[in-house]
N, C-alpha and C positions, 0 to 999 in steps of 0.2 A: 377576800378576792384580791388576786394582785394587780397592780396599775398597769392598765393597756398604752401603751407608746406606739402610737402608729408614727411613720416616718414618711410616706407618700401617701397621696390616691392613686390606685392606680386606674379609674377611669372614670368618666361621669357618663353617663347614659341620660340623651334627650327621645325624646319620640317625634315619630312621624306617621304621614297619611301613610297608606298600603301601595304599592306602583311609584313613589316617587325620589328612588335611589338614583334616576340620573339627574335632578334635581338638586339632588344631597351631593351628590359630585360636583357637580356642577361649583355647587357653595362653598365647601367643603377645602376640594382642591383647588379651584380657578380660584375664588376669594382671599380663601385664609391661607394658602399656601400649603396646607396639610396634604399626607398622603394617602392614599387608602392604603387599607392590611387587610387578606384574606379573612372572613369567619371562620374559627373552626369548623369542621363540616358537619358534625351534630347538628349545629347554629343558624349553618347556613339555609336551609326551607324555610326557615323566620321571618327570608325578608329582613332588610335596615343594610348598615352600612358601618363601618367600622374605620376611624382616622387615626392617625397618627403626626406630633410634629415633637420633634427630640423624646423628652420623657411623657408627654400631653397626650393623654387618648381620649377622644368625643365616642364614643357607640352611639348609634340612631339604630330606634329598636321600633316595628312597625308595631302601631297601636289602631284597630281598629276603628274605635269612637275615638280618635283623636282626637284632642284640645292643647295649643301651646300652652308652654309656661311660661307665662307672662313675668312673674312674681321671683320662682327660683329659676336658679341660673348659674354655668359654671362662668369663673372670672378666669379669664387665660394672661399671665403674664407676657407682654412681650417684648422682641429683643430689638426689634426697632419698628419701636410704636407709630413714629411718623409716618413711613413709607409704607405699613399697612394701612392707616386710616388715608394718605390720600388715594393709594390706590383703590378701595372701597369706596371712597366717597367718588373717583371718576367712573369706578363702576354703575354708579346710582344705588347705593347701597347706603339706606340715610342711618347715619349716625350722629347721635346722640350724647353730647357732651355734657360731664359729669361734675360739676366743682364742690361738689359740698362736704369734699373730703380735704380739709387743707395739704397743698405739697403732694395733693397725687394727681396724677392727671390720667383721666381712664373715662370711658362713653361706653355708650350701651348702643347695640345693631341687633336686630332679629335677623333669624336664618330663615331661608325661604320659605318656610312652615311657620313662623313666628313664635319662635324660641326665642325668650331672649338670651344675651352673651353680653357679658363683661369685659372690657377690654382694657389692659391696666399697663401703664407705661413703666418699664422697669428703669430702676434708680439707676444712674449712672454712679460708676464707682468713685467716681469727687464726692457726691455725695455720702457713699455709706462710712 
């Protein structure tokens, strides 16, 4: 069998309660800056909600017995890590800061359903 090379993800998929897409807007876009992108329309009587921010896509896909994921979790690299955490943190939006990785600096925040999210400060290019 030959060796599989993936080169991106091309999205991670969280779940949510049933009814609460303007909730997920709400997070989604007001929060993180993301934008929404139409569902294919197949998709669309599903229910969820679909983001986008440069090459980064979240899908929220509605789950009935819903349960967050506490444990896994997409890590979203960002391009200026400060000015989103404090405006999440003046949002009330408690985040969660992470040192146990020496030289990275990144914090964990739940999305209004309590997913958790990775939030990882990208290197400055002095650095690399």
């Amino acid at each position: 069998m030959a060796e599989t090379v993936f080169t991106a993800i091309d999205h991670v998929q969280l779940a949510m309660p049933p009814g609460e897409e303007d909730k997920a807007r709400g997070f989604y876009c007001n929060q993180l800056g993301m934008s929404e992108i139409p569902k294919p329309a197949a998709l669309a009587d599903r229910g969820g909600c679909w983001f986008v921010s440069g090459t980064v896509q979240i899908h929220l896909g509605v789950e009935g017995n819903f349960r967050a994921a506490k444990k896994a979790h997409p890590a979203l690299r960002c391009g200026d890590y400060g000015s989103l955490i404090t405006g999440l943190r003046q949002a009330g939006v408690l985040v969660q800061d992470v040192d146990d990785i020496p030289g990275v600096r990144r914090c964990h925040i739940q999305d209004p359903f309590g997913n958790r999210i990775e939030l990882i400060d990208s290197p400055s290019k002095e650095k690399v």
